[in-house]
N, C-alpha and C positions, 0 to 999 in steps of 0.2 A: 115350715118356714126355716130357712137358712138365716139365723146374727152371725155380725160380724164376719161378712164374705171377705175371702181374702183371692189374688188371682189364681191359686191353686185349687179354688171353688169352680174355675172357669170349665165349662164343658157339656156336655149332654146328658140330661136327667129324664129319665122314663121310668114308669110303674107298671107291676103287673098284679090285675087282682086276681084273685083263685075263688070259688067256692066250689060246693060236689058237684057243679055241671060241668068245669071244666074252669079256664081262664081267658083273660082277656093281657093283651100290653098295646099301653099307648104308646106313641108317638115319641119321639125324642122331643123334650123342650131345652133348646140351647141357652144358657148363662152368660151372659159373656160381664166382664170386670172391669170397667174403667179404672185405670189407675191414674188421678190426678199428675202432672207434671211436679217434676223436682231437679232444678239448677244442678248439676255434681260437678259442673265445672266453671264458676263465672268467669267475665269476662275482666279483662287484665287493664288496671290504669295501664296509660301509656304514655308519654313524654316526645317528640320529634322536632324536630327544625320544620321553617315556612316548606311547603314545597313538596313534602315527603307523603307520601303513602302509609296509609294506616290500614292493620287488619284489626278488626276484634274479631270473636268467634265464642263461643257458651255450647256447652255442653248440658244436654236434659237428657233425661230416661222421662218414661210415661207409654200408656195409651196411643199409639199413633191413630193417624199422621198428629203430628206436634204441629204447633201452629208459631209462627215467630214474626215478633214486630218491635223493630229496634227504635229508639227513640232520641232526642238529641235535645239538653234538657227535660222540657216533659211533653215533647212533641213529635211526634210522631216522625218517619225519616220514610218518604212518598219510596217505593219501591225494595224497600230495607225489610225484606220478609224472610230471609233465612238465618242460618245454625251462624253464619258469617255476615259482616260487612266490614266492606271498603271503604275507604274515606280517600278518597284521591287528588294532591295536591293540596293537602293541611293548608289551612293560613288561621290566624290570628283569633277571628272572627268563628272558629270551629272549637274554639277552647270552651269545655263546659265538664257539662257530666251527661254520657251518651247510657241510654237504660236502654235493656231489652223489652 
C-alpha cells in the first residue's frame, strides 16, 4: 500500500514474482492522482460606469478538465461556465458580489 500519494506517485505499477521454476510479471496497474482544484489567481473587484463591459477571469491549477461555474450573489449565472466571464452592458441592478 502506497500513504500519502502525491502526483509524482502517478504511473504504472507492475510486479514480478520469481521462484526456482522461473517468473512470472504482471500487467501494468495504472495510478493516476487527482489533484483537488486551487484558485492561484482570483478574480478582481471591479468598479465601471452604467453601460460598460466587464471581464472577470480566475485562474485554477488542478486535475483536468476543471469545471467552472460563475455566480452572481449566490446564484448561479445560466451559461457562465468558463476560466472568464463577461458581463455586457453593466447597469445598476448588476451591483453585487459575483463568485466563481
Amino acid at each position: 500500500m502506497r500513504t500519502n500519494v502525491q502526483p509524482a506517485d502517478a504511473g504504472d505499477y507492475s510486479v514480478v514474482v520469481t521462484n526456482a521454476g522461473g517468473l512470472a510479471a504482471s500487467d501494468p496497474a495504472t495510478l493516476t492522482v487527482n489533484v483537488p482544484p486551487v484558485i492561484s489567481a482570483q478574480p478582481q473587484s471591479q468598479t465601471v460606469s452604467v453601460g460598460s463591459n466587464v471581464l472577470f477571469s480566475v485562474t485554477a491549477t488542478g486535475t483536468e478538465p476543471l469545471g467552472y461555474q460563475w455566480r452572481f450573489n449566490t446564484a448561479d449565472i445560466a451559461g457562465a461556465t468558463g476560466s472568464t466571464y463577461t458581463l455586457n452592458n453593466a447597469q445598476t441592478t448588476n451591483a453585487g458580489t459575483t463568485r466563481w
